[in-house]
C-alpha positions as CSV (number, residue, x, y, z in Angstrom):
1,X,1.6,15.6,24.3
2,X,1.4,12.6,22.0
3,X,-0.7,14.4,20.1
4,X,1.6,17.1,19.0
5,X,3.9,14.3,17.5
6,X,4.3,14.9,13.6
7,X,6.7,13.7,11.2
8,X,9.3,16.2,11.9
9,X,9.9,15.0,15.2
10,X,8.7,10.8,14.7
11,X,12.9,10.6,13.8
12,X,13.6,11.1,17.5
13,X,11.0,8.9,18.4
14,X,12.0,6.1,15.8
15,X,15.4,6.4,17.6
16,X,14.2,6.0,21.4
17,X,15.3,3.2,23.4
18,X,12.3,2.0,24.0
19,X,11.8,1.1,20.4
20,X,14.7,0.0,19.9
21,X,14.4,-2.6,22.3
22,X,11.1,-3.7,20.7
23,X,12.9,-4.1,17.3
24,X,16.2,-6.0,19.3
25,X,13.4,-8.1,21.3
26,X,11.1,-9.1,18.4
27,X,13.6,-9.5,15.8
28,X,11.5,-8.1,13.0
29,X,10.2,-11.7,13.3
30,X,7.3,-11.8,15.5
31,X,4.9,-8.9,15.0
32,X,3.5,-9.0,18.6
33,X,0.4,-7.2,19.8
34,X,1.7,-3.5,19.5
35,X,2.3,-4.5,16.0
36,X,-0.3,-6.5,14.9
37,X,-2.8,-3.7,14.7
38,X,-1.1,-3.2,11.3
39,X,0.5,-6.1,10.4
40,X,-1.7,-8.9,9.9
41,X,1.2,-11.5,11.0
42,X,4.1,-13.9,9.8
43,X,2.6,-15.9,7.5
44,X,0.6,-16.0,4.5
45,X,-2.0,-17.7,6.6
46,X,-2.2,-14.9,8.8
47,X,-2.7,-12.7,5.8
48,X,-5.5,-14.7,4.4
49,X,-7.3,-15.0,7.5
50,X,-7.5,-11.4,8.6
51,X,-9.1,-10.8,4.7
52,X,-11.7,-13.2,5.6
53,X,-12.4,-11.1,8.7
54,X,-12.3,-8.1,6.1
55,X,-14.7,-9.3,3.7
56,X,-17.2,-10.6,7.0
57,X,-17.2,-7.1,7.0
58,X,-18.5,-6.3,3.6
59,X,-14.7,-4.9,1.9
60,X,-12.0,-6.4,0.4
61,X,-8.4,-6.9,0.8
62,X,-5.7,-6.8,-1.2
63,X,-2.6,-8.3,0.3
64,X,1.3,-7.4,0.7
65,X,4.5,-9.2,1.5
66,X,6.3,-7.0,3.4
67,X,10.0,-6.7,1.8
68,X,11.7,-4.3,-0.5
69,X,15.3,-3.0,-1.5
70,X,16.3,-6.6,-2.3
71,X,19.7,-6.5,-3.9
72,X,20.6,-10.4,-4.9
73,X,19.4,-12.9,-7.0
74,X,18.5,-15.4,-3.9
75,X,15.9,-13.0,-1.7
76,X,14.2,-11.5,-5.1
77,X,13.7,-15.6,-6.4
78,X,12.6,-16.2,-2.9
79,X,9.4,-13.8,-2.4
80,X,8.9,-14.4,-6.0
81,X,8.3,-17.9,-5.5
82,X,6.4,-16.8,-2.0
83,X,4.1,-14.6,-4.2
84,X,3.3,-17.7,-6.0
85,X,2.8,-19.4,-3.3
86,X,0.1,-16.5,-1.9
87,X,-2.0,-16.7,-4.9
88,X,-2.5,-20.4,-4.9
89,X,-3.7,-20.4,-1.0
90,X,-5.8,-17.3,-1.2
91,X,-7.4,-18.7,-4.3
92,X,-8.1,-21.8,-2.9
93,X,-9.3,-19.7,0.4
94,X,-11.8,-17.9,-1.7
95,X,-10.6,-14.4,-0.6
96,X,-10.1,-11.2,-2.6
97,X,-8.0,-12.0,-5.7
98,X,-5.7,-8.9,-5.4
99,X,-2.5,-8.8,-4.3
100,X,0.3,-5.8,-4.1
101,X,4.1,-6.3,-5.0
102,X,7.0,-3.7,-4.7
103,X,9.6,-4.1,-7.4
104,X,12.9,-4.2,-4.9
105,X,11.3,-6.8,-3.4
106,X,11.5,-9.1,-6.6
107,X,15.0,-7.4,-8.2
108,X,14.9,-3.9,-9.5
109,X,17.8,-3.0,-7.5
110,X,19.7,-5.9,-9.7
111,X,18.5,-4.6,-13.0
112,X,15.3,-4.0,-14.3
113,X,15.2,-7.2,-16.5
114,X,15.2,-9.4,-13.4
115,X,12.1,-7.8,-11.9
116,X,10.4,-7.5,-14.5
117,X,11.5,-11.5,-15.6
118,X,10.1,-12.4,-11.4
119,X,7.1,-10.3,-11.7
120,X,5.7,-12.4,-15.0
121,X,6.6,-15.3,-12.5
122,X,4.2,-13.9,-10.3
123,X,1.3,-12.7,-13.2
124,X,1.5,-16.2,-14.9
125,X,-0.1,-17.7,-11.6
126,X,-1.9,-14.7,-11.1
127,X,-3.8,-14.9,-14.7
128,X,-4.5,-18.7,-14.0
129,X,-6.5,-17.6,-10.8
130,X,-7.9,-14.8,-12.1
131,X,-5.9,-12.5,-9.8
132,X,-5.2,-8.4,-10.4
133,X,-1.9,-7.4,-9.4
134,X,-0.9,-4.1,-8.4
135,X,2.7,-2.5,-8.1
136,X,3.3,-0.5,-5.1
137,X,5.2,2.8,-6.2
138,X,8.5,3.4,-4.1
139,X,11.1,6.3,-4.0
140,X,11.1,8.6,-7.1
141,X,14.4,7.2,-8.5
142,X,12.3,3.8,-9.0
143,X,9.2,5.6,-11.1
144,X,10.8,5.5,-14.3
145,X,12.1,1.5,-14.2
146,X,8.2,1.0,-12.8
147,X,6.0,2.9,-15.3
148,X,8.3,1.0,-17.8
149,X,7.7,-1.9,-16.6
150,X,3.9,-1.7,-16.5
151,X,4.2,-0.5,-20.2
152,X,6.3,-3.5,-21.5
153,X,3.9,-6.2,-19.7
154,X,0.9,-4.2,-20.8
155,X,1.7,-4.2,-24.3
156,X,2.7,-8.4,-24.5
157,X,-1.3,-9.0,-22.6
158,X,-0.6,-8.6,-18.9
159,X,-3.8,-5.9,-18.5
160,X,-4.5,-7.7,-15.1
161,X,-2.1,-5.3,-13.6
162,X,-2.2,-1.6,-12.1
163,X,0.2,0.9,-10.3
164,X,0.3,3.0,-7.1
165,X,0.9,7.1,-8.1
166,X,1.6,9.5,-5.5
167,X,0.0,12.8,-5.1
168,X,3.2,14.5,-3.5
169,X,5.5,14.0,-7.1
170,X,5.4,16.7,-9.1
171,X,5.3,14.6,-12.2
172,X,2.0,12.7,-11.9
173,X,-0.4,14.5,-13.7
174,X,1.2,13.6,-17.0
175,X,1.7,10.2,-15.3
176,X,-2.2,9.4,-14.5
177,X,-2.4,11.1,-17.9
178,X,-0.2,8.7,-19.4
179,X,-2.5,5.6,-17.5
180,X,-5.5,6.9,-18.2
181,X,-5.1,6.7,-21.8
182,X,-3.2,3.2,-21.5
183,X,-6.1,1.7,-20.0
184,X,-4.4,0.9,-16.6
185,X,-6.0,1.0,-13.1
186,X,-4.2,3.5,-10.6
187,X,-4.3,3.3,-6.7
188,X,-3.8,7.2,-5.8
189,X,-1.8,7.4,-2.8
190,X,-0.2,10.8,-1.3
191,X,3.2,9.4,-1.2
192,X,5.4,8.4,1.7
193,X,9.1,9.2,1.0
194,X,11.2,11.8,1.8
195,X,12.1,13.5,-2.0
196,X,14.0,16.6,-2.8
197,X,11.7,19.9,-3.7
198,X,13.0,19.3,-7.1
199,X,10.6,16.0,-8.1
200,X,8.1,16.2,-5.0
201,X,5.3,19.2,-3.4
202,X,7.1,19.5,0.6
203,X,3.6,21.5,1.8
204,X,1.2,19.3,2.7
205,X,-1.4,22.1,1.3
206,X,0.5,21.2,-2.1
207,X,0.4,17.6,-2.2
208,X,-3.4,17.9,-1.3
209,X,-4.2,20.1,-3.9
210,X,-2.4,17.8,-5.9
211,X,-4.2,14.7,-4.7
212,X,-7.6,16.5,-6.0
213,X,-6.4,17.6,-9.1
214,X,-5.3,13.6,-10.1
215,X,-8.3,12.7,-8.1
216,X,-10.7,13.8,-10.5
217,X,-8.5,13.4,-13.4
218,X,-9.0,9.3,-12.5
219,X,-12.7,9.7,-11.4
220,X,-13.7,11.5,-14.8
221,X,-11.3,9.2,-17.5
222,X,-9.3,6.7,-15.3
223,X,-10.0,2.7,-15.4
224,X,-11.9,1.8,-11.7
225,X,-9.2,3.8,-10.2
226,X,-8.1,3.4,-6.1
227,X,-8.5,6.4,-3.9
228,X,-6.4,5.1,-0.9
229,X,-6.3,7.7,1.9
230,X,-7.2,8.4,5.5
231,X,-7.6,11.8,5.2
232,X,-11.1,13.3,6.2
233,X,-10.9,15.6,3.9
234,X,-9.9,14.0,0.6
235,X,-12.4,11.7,1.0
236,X,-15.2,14.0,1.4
237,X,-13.7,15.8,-1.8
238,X,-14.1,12.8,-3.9
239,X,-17.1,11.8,-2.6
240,X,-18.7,14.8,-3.2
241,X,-16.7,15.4,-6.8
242,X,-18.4,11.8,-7.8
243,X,-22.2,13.2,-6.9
244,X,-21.2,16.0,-9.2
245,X,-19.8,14.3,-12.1
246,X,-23.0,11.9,-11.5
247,X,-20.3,8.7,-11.3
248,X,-21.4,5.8,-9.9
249,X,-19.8,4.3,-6.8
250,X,-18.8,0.8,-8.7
251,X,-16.6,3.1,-11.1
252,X,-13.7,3.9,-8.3
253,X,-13.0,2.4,-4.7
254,X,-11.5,3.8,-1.4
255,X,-8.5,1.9,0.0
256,X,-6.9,1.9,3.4
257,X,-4.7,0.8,5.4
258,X,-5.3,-2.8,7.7
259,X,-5.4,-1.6,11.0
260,X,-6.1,2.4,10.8
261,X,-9.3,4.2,11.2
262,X,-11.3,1.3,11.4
263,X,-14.4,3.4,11.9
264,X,-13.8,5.3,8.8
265,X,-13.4,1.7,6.4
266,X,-16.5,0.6,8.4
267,X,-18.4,3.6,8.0
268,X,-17.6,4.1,4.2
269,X,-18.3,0.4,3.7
270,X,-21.8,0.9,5.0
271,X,-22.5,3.9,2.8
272,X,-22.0,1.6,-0.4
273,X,-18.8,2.5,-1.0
274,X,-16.3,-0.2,-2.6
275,X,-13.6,-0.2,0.3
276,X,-10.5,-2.6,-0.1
277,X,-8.3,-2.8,2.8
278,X,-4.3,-3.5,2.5
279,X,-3.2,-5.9,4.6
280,X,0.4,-6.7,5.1
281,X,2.0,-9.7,6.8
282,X,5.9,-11.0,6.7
283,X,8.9,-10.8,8.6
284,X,10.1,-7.5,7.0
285,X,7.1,-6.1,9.2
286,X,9.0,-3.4,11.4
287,X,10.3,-1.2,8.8
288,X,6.9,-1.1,7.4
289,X,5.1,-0.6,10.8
290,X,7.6,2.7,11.7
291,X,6.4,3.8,8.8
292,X,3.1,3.4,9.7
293,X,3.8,5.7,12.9
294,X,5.3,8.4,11.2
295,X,2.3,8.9,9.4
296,X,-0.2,9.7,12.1
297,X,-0.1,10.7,15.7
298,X,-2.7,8.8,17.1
299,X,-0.7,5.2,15.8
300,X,2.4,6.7,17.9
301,X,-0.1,6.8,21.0
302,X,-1.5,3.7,20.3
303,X,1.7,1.7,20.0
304,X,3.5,4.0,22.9
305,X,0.9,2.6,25.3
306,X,1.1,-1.2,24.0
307,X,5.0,-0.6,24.5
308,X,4.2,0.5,28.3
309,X,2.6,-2.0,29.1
310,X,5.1,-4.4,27.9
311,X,7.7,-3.1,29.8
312,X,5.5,-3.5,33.2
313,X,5.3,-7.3,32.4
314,X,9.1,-7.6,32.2
């Protein structure tokens, strides 16, 4: 029965009691063992030391501060700073030197001058360590303000720096197009959010014939792009559209998600594939791990049975 649980139907999960207790109980503090299959933990400490476990692995990490939709000055200055904070440790941890950043974290929803005035607060450490920064993409509302902002800190020297595009907007192709010819890196995700048919593909045949066409559109003129999926067949798709085109595996990596199909990152990883995993930590962590559910069946199973067996124990 679990397994017939799609995204249609995760609202009336997201709503049961039982998860709602979890989120009362745990306070979006505490990421407990249900959650930490995704989450990495609370602290930037946690974050670095599950990329170490990563890279024991032969990948790499890139990591997240969960957070987003920040609407005053106080919170955005605060996981600025805390991004600042991550760089230094993880450099002096000798991890992966990537990290991701979503604009309403750092102020976009105050005006785009503030985020873009909090993310050179974060690039000016990030260029003294040698760090790449990527922007996660959000809702469709935010592309614009993003894209924009990418352009502006491109053009002053901030080349250290790439974006997240997703497959499901209808307006992509002439964005990859658009960061192909800039120069700048793209992760190519399939996209997340709910969006009116009007900007976004609702069939999920769509957005995956979308996903190949901008697939191959980064593989033949993009700039070390990121194909981050965990879909079977979108990665056998690239992988074989790369033997094709002849490209080697250094020119593009696969990225997924810390805590899903482990077998696959493992498996890719050990067929010489680049594979960088995206590891999250914070105490924003339960928005982001609902999210996480609604995307696959087998994570509402997984978490369902953790849940079970907590409520045994009480």
């Amino acid at each position: 029965m679990l397994a017939a649980i799609t995204r249609g139907t995760f609202s009336a999960l997201a709503g049961s009691p039982l998860l709602k207790k979890a989120a009362s109980r745990y306070g979006m503090r505490r990421p407990d063992s249900f959650a930490r299959r995704f989450v990495a933990g609370q602290r930037a400490e946690d974050a670095i030391a599950a990329a170490q476990a990563i890279e024991r692995l032969q990948m790499s990490a890139t990591i997240d501060l969960l957070g987003e939709s920040v609407t005053s000055m106080e919170p955005a200055l605060a996981a600025t700073r805390a991004y600042a904070d991550l760089i230094r440790a993880a450099a002096s941890a000798g991890i992966s030197r990537n990290i991701s950043v979503k604009l309403t974290q750092i102020g976009l929803d105050i005006d785009r001058a503030t985020a873009i005035d909090n993310l050179r607060r974060i690039l000016d450490p990030a260029v003294e360590h040698d760090f790449f920064v990527r922007i996660d993409m959000e809702g469709s509302r935010y592309t614009d303000d993003t894209l924009e902002a990418i352009d502006s800190l491109w053009s002053i020297g901030y080349q250290s720096i790439g974006v997240a595009i997703q497959a499901a907007l209808r307006r992509s192709s002439a964005d990859v197009r658009h960061l192909n010819a800039s120069g700048v890196s793209v992760r190519l995700v399939k996209g997340a959010y709910r969006e009116p048919r009007s900007v976004a593909f609702t069939r999920k045949e769509d957005v995956d014939a979308h996903f190949v066409t901008l697939m191959e559109m980064l593989l033949d003129e993009g700039h070390r792009p990121a194909i981050a999926t965990h879909d079977p067949a979108m990665i056998d798709r690239t992988r074989r559209f790369a033997v094709e085109r002849g490209i080697s595996l250094d020119r593009f990596e696969f990225q997924l998600l810390y805590g899903i199909r482990r077998d696959l990152q493992l498996s890719l990883a050990r067929d010489g594939h680049p594979v960088r995993i995206y590891v999250p930590y914070g105490r924003e962590w339960f928005p982001y791990f609902m999210r996480r559910l609604g995307e696959r069946p087998a994570n509402v199973a997984f978490v369902l049975k953790n849940l079970f067996h907590e409520q045994q124990a009480d």
